[in-house]
N, C-alpha and C positions, 0 to 999 in steps of 0.2 A: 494236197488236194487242189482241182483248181475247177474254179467252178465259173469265171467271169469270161463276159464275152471280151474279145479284141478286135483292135482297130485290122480292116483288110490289109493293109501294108504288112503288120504284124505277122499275120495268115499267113500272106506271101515268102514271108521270112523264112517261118516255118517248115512250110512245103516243102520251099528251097533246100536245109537242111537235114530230111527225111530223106529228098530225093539224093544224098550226100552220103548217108548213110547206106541207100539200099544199092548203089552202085561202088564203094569203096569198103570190101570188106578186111583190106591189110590196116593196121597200123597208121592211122590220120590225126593230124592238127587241124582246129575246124576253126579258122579265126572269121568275126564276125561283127560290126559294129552294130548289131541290136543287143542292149540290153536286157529285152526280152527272153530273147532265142538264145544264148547265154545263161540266161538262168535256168530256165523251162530244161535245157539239155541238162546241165548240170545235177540236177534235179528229179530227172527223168526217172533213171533206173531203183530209187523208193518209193516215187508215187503212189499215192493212189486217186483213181481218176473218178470223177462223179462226172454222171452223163449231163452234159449241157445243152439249149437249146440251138446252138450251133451245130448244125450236122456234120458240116466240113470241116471243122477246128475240131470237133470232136475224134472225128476219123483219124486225122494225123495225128493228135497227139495221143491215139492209141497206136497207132505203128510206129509213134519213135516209141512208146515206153518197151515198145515188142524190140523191135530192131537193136536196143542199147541192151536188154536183159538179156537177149541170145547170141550177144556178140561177142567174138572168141578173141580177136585182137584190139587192144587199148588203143583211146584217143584221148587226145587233151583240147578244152573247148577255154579259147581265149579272144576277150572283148577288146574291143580296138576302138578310140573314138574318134566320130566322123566329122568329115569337114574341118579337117584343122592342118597344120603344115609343119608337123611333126615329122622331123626326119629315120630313116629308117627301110628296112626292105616291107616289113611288115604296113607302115602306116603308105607306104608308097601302094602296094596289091591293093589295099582296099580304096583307094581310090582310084586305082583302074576297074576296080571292081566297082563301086561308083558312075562313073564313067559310060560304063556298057550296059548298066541298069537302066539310068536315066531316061531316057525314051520310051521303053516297056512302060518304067512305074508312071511316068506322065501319060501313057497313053491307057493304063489301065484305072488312076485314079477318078471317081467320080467327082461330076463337079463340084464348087464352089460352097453350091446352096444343100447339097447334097450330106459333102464331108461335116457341114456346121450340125444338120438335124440330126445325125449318128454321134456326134461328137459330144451333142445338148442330152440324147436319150443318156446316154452314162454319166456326165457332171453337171449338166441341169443348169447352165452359165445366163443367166439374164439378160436382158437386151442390149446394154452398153458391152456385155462380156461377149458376146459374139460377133457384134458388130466391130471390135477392137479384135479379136483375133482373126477373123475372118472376111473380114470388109466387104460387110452386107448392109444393104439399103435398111433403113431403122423401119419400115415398113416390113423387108421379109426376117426383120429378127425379129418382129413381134409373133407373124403368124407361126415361127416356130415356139415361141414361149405358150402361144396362145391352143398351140393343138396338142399341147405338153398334159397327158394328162395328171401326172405328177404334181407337175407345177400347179397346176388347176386346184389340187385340192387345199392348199396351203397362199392363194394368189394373195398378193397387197391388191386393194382396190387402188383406183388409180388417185393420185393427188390432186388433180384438176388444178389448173395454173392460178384460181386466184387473183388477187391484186397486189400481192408480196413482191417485191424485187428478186428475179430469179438470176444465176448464174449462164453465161454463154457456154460454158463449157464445165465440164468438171470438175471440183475444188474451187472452183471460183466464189461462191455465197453459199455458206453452213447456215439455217437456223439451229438451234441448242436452246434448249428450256426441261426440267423437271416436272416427271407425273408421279403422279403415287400409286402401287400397287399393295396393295393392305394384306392379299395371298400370298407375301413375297415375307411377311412378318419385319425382320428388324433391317434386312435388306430392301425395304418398299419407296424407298426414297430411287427408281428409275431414271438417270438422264440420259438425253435419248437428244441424240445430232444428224440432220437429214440435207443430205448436198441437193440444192433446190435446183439444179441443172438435169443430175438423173434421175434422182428419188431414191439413191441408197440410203439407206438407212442404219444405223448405228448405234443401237441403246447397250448398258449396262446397269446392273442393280448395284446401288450403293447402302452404305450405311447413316447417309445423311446427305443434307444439302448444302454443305460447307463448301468455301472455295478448292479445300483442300479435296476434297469428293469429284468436284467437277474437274478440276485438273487430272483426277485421275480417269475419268472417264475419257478425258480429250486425248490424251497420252496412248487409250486405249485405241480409241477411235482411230488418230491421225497412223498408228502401224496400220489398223485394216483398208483406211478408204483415201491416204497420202493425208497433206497438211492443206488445208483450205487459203485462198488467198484474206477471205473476208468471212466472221464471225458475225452473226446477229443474236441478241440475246435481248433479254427483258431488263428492268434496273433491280433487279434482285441483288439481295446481298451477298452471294456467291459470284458473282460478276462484274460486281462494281469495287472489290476491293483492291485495293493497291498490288496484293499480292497476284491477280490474279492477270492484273494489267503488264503484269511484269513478264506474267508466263507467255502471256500470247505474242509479247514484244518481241521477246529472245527466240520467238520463232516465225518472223516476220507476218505475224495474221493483224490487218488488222479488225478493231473491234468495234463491235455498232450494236449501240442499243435502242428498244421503245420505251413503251410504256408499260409501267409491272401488270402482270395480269390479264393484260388485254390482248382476246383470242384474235383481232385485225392484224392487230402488228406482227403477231407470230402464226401467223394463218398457217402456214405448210407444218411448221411442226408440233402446232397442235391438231392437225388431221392425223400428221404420223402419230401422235398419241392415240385418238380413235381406234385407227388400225391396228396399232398395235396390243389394245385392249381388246379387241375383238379376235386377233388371234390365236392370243392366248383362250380366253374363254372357247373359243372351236377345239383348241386342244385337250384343254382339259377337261370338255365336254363325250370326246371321243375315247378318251383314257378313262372313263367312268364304267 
């Protein structure tokens, strides 16, 4: 069953490959480097298709399920990967085939600012995430997040800069501090690390505030948002122990503390605490 929209290039693919079918009724090899159109053929002649709001994606992938279920002579559909300098007759055609597209698909593509807000509707990428894949002014990646009604209902309020020492770029300055969530029971012990350059944000629920706790929550952190240059934290006893000095050493961060308790010194990630309480309370407010 296929119910999801796809990217126009994808379409394109597509089409390409119906119109492949309805002209070649002996005996064919369909070689192809989309993964996509590849499967979808593959796949075709057991489907079954739920009508989507796509009108035109819809149409064709009703006339290959027709064209492959009435078809008297066999094909075999084989993926080929692009761009690459693999010798061969096969990988050689699809890059003449390559070749001869290239003009079309650039001259068919829509722009720039275009491809990001079709791209944001299906995976909803944040502001640093589209301004990194698609190298857009941090101005028109806002007003895509910002007309996102999706996004809208689930938004972080913003962090407001503060008087915290913030990061020039990315990984550069973490705050890291523990909240407590009491709805979370024996897991409420929350630590929660926020890169004070973009505002992503990074909590996990733990079963304590041991150093051992916090190393696991960083461990978790640094696979989702990379490894920070510089670590700020409070003189808490999960932070100031030897063992924990040792962790952030062996991974070149280093580590800077304030003073225990005090909401100045860790201003950004006790905001991110706020929001984050406020979140959750919207959610589980809606789920009632």
């Amino acid at each position: 069953m296929w119910s999801l929209w796809r990217d126009p290039p994808q379409v394109a693919e597509l089409a390409a490959v119906v119109r492949a079918f309805e002209k070649f009724s002996e005996p064919i090899n369909l070689v192809t480097d989309s993964a996509y159109v590849a499967g979808v053929v593959s796949r075709a002649e057991q489907a079954v298709l739920k009508e989507i709001d796509n009108e035109h994606l819809f149409r064709l992938l009703s006339k290959l399920i027709y064209l492959i279920s009435h078809r008297e002579h066999p094909f075999y559909v084989m993926h080929v990967r692009s761009h690459t300098d693999l010798p061969g007759e096969v990988a050689e055609g699809n890059r003449q085939a390559d070749s001869l597209a290239a003009p079309v698909k650039n001259a068919r593509l829509p722009d720039i600012f275009q491809q990001a807000k079709l791209s944001h509707q299906q995976y909803h990428q944040n502001v640093p995430g589209l301004i990194r894949q698609f190298q857009l002014t941090r101005s028109q990646a806002r007003a895509i997040v910002a007309t996102c009604p999706s996004c809208q209902v689930q938004a972080m309020p913003s962090m407001g800069m503060g008087v915290n020492p913030r990061g020039l770029g990315s990984c550069e300055v973490w705050q890291t501090d523990i909240t407590h969530i009491p709805s979370f029971r024996h897991l409420k012990y929350v630590h929660v690390s926020i890169d004070t350059h973009s505002g992503a944000v990074y909590a996990s629920a733990h079963a304590g505030e041991k150093t051992e706790h916090a190393k696991k929550h960083l461990v978790q952190a640094f696979s989702m948002l990379g490894i920070p240059k510089e670590i700020s934290t409070d003189n808490g006893p999960a932070y100031t122990s030897k063992e924990f000095l040792e962790f952030v050493q062996q991974r070149g961060v280093e580590h800077k503390t304030g003073i225990p308790h005090s909401p100045t010194g860790q201003a950004v990630v006790e905001r991110a605490h706020q929001t984050l309480k406020q979140v959750l309370a919207r959610q589980s407010s809606t789920t009632v």
